[in-house]
C-alpha positions in Angstrom: -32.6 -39.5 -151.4 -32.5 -42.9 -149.8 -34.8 -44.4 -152.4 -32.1 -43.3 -155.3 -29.4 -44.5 -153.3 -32.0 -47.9 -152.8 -32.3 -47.7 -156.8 -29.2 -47.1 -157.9 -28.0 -50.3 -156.2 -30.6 -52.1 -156.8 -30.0 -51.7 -160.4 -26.4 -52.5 -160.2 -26.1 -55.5 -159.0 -29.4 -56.9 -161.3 -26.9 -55.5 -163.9 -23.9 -57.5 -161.9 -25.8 -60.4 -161.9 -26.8 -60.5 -165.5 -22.9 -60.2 -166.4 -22.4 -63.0 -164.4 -25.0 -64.7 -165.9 -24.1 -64.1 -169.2 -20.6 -65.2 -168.7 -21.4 -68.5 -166.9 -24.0 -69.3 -170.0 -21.2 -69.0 -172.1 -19.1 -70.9 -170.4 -21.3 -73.7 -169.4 -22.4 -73.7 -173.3 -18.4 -74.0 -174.7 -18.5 -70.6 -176.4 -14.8 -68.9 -176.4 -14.3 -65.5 -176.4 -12.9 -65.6 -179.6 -16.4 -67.4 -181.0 -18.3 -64.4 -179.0 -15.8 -61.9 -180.3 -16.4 -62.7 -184.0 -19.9 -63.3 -183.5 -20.8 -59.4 -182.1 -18.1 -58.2 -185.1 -20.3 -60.3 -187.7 -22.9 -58.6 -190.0 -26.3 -59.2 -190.1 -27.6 -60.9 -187.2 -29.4 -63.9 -186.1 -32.6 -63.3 -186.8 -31.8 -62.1 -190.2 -30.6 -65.5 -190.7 -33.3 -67.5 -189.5 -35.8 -65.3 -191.6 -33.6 -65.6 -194.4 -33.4 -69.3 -194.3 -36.8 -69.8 -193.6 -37.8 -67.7 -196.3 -35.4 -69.4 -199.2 -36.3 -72.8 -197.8 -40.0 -72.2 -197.6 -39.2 -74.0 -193.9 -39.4 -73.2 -190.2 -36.3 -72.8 -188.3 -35.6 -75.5 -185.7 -32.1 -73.8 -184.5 -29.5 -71.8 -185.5 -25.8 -71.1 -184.2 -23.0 -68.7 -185.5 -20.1 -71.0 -187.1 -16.6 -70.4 -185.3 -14.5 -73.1 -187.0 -13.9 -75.1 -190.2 -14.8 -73.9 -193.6 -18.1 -72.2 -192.5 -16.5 -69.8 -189.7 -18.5 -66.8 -189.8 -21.6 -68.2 -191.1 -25.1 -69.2 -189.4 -25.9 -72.5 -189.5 -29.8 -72.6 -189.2 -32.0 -76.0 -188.7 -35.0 -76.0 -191.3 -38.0 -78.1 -190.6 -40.1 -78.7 -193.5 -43.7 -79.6 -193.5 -42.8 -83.1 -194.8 -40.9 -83.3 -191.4 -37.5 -83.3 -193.1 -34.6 -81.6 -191.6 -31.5 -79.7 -193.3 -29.2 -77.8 -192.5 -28.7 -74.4 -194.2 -25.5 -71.6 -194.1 -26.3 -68.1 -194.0 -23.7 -65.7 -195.1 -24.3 -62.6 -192.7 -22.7 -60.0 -194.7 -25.9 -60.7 -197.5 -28.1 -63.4 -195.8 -27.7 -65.8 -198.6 -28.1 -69.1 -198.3 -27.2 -72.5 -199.3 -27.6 -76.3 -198.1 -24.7 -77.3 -195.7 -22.5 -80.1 -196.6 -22.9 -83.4 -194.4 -22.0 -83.3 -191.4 -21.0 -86.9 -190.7 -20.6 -86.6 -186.5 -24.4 -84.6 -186.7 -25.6 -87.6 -188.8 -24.6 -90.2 -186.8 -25.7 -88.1 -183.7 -29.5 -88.6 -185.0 -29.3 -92.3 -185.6 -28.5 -92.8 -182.1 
């Protein structure tokens, strides 16, 4: 009995914790609840995305992020590495993984020349 009872709140707080975790990331990271909100509604998923870019690209995927603003909101913007070491970015549409280059994004440009 007393090791359930050990268990049981054990488990919660990990759970508690994790929550807590989770919430902080976002937080510390900038993502609104809106941003998380649309993200869990959207289709697909990440790694649908990612594969899906890699796979139209021929590319590896550097990193990806769920668009929450602009013209792209709802879309995953995935990082492609080439083997030439180039680097593009790529929108996935998660409601039928396709993909297409990204415009320019003037502020990431300027960004890598610093």
């Amino acid at each position: 009995m007393k090791r359930n009872a050990i268990l049981t709140l054990g488990t919660g707080a990990l759970i508690s914790l994790g929550l807590l975790g989770g919430a902080a990331s976002m937080a510390s990271a900038g993502t609104s609840a809106t941003e998380a909100q649309a993200f869990l509604t959207a289709p697909g998923s990440l790694s649908a995305a990612v594969s899906a870019a890699e796979k139209s690209t021929g590319g590896k995927a550097m990193s990806a992020d769920f668009e929450e603003d602009g013209a792209n909101t709802g879309m995953y913007d995935v990082e492609i590495v080439m083997s030439d070491g180039t680097v593009s970015d790529h929108l996935v549409n998660p409601a039928d993984n396709s993909v297409k280059a990204a415009p320019a994004d003037k502020d990431h440009e300027e960004n890598e020349n610093d």
